[in-house]
N, C-alpha and C positions, 0 to 999 in steps of 0.2 A: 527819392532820387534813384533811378534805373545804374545799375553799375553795368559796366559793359568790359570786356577783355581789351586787355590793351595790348598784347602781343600778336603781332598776325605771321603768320608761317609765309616762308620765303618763297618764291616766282615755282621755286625746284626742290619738293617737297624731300628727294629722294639725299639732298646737301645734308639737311640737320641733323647736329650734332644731339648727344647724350645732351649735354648740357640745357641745348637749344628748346629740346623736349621737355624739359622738367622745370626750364620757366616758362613753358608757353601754359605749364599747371598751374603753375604758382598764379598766373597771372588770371586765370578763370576763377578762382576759390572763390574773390569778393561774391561774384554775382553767386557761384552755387551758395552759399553764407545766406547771400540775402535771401534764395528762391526754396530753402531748405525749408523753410513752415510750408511752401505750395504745396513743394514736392511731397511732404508727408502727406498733409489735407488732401492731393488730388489723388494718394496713390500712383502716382507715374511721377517717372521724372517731366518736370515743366518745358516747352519746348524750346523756352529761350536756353537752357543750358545746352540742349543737345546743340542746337546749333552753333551755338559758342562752341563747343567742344571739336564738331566740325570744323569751323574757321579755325580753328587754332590746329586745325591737321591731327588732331589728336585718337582720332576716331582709322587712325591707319596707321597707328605703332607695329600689330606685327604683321601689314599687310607686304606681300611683297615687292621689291623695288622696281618689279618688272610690270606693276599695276601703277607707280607711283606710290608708295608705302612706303615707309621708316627702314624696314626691315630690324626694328629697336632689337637689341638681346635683352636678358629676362629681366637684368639686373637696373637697368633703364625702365622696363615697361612695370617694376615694381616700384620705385622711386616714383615715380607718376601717379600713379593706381593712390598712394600715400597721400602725396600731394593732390589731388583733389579729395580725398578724406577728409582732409583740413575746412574744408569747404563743405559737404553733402554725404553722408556716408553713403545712402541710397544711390547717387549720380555717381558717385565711385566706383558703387559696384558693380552695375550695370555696364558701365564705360567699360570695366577691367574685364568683365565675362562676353562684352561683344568681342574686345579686342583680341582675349587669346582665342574665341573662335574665329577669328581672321589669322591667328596664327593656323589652328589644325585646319582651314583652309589651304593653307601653303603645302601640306599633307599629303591634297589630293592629286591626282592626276591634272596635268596642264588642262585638259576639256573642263573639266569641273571648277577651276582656278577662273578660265575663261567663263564662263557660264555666270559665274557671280561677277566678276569688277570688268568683262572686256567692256560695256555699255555702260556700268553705273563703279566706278572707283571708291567709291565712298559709300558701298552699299555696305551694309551692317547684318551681323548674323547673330543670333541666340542660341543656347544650346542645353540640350539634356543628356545626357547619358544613357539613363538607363532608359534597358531594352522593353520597356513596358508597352508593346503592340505586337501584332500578331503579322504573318508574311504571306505571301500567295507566290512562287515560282510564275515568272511570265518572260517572256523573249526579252533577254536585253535585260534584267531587272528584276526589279519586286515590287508586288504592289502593296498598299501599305493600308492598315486600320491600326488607331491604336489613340491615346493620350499620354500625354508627359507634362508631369507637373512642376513648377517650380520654374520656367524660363525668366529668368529675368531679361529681362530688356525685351521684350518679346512684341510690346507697345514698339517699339522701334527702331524694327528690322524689317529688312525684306527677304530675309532666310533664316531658314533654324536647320539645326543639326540636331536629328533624335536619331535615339538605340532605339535598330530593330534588331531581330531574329534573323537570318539570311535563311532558306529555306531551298533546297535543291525541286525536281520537278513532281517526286512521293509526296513531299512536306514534311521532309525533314530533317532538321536545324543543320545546319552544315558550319554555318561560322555565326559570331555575334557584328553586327554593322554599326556605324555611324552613317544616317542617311541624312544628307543635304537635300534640305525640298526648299519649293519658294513659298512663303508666305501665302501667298497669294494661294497655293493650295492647300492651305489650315485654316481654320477656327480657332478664337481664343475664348474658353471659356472664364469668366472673372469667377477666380476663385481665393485671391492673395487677401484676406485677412489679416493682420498679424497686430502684433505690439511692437513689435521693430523694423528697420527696414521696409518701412511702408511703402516707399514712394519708388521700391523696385519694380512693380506689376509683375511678379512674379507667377503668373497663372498659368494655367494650363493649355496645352497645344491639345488638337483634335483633329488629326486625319482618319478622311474615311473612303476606304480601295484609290489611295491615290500611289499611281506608279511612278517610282525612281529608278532612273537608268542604272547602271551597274557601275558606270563612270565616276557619280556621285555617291556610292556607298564603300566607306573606310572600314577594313577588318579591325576592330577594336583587339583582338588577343594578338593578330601582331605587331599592332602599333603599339600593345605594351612592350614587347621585345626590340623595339625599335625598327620593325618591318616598314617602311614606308612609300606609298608610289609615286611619291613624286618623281617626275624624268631629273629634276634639277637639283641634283646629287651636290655639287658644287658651295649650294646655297646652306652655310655654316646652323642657322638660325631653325631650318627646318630637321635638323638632325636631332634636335633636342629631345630629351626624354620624358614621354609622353604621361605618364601620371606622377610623375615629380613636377611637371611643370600646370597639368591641372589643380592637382595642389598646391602649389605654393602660391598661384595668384591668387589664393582666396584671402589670403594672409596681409595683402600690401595695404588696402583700405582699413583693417584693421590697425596696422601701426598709426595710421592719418586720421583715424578717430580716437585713440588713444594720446596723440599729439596735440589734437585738436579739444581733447578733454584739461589736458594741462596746459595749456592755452588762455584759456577760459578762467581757471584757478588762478592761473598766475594774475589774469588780467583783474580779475573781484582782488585778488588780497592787494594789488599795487593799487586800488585803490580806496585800500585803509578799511575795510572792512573787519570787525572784531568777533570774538567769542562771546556768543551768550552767556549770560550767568556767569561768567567771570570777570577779572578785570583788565583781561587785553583788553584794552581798544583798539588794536593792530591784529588783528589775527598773526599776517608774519614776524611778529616777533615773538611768537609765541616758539618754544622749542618743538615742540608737539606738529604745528605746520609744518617749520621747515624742515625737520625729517622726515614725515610722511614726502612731500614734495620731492624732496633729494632721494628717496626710494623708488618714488614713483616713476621721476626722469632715467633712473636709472634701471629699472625695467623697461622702460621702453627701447632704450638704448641699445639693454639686455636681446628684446624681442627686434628691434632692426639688425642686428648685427646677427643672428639667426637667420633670419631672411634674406639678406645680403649675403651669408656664408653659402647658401644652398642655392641661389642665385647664381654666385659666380660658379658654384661647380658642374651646374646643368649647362652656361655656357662656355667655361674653358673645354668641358667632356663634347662639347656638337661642334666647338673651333677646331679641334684636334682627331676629330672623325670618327671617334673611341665611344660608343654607347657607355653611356654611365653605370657603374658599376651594381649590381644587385645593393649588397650591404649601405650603399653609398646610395641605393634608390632609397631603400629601406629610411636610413635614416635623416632626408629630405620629408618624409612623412612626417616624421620625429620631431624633425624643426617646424613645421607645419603646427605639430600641438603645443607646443614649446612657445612658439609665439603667439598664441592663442591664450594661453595660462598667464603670460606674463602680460600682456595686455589688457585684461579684466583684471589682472592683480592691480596692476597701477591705476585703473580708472577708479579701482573699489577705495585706495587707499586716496585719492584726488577726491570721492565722496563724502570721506570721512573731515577732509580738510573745509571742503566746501557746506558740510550740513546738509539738513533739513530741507534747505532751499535749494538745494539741486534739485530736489523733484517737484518744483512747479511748473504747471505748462509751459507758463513766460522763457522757461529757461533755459535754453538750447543743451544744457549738459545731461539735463535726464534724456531727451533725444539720444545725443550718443551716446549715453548707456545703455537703449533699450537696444541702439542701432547694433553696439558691439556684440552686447546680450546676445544676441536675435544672428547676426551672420556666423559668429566664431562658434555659431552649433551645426554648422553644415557638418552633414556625416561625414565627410572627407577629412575634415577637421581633426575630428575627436581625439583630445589629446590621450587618452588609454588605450585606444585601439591603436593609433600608433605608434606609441612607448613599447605596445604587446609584440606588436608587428618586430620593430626593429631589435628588440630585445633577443626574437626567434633568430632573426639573422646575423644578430651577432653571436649567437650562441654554437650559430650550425645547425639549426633544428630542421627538416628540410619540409616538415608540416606546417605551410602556412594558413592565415588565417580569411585573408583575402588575395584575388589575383591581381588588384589595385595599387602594385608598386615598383 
């Protein structure tokens, strides 16, 4: 039986509320649930999800409202991100890495803004960061060689956003950029592998001497300082701060697969499932479950209310005009590892309840273990580098470790 979304987004995209947005998630999980074996086996996400994800308006959380977009705050577009975790961790992630690059969209200057949604509103973007390609100085621009690997969603978009070099007319390095190109002038090499996360198509981009106007390329060093060109100063959403908020969305499918793993345990022990070699024949009555269980929910808990803390303070700091504070970027990184650790705690301890038989193929829970496994190591991530990070900043140390905060 096909499941289909039963939520459809309203006539006037730009109405719905927080609320309206995070059932119109709820109400896609079944099908990504059901399309979660394609989506590993194809390596991409399946197309019937992205379009549901489309219909449901979901695919323009932090577009902005002058394209027809959400204009969502963080703390909205992480709640989401979650909820469809519950569903796919792979279509999660994807969804959440197009979306906030529809935010650093909003970023750019009005031409570049125009350039992606004035023709297609529902155009989707992928993105890389690092500056792994080489620059050529030319009128207006740069021309660009180079690859970046790891794009998720990259199967399905019409733009991506890669670090280049910015390069003066000698050749040499003058700033680091964020260049918007279209699709249409890359290559994707298939190179996503993995044991987790399979169904992100995470591969590699490949431009070769392709030129971006000057309008399309973002200073990455002062968009960490909160430098930004948009003309549309006004707009609360795009003031936010810029590697707290690439950070923390990595985290939101995370809590949705952690959810979605105690889910699953709850659902096997409610139906009377026992302890080998001993003589529960209830697993949950066994005292040993339901502590693990009561731990587990409670890291999870632990790790949303982390997310949610550093959520609301990247948007009450872009409501109030006030760029977010260093110590206060710092430690958004913090929470970033923080719900990362507590997240693989509670699934490891949900393994221990479930057995042996979590890791049969049949069995969706070894999926999101490999899923969680596999995303919560994005370097961005790492919970030690930044525990180290925020530790420096709160110490006063003024030698940091990376420019990433």
């Amino acid at each position: 039986m096909t499941v289909t979304a039963s939520t459809q987004p309203p006539a006037d995209e730009t109405t719905a509320t927080s609320s309206d947005l995070i059932t119109r998630a709820a109400s896609v999980v079944p099908l990504l649930c059901q399309n979660a074996k394609a989506t590993e086996e194809n390596r991409r996400v399946v197309e019937e999800n992205i379009e549901a994800i489309k219909e449901a308006g979901l695919f323009r959380l932090a577009v902005p409202r002058r394209f027809g977009g959400h204009q969502a705050n963080f703390q909205t577009f992480l709640q989401v991100s979650a909820e469809m975790a519950r569903g796919d961790g792979s279509t999660a992630w994807v969804s959440t890495l197009m979306n906030v690059c529809g935010w650093l969209a909003g970023l750019y200057p009005e031409q570049a803004q125009r350039d992606i949604y004035e023709n297609d509103p529902d155009a989707r973007i992928c993105g890389v960061v690092a500056p792994t390609a080489t620059s050529k100085h030319a009128d207006g621009g740069q021309v660009v060689t180079g690859k970046w690997g790891f794009a998720s969603g990259c199967m399905h978009s019409q733009w991506a956003m890669v670090g280049i070099p910015v390069v003066d007319e000698t050749g040499d390095q003058i700033d680091q950029g964020l260049a918007l190109v279209p699709m249409s002038d890359l290559a994707i090499e298939d190179t996503w592998f993995v044991a987790g996360m399979r169904g992100t198509a995470s591969n590699t981009l490949v431009a070769n001497e392709v030129f971006v106007p000057s309008h399309r390329i973002l200073s990455v060093p002062q968009a960490i300082v909160g430098i930004y060109p948009t003309e549309h100063k006004d707009e609360a959403l795009y003031r936010s701060a810029f590697v707290p908020v690439l950070a923390l969305v990595l985290v939101g499918a995370q809590v949705g697969l952690a959810r979605h793993a105690l889910e699953i345990v709850k659902d096997s022990l409610a139906k009377g499932r026992g302890i080998s070699y001993t003589f529960y024949d209830k697993s949950s009555l066994a005292p040993t479950s339901q502590l693990q269980v009561a731990e587990a929910s409670q890291l999870i808990d632990t790790a949303f209310l982390h997310m949610m803390r550093a959520a609301r303070d990247i948007d009450e700091a872009a409501e109030s005009g006030e760029y977010l504070g260093f110590v206060t970027r710092a430690r958004v990184r913090a929470d970033v590892g923080t719900v990362a650790r507590r997240c693989r705690e509670a699934v490891d301890l949900l393994l221990n309840v479930h057995g042996a038989g979590s890791f049969a193929e049949f069995n969706p829970l070894q999926r999101v273990w490999r899923d969680l496994e596999t995303c919560s190591r994005h370097a961005v991530v790492n919970p030690e580098i930044s525990a180290e990070l925020y530790g420096r900043a709160l110490l006063g140390v003024e030698e940091q470790i990376t420019a990433l905060i």
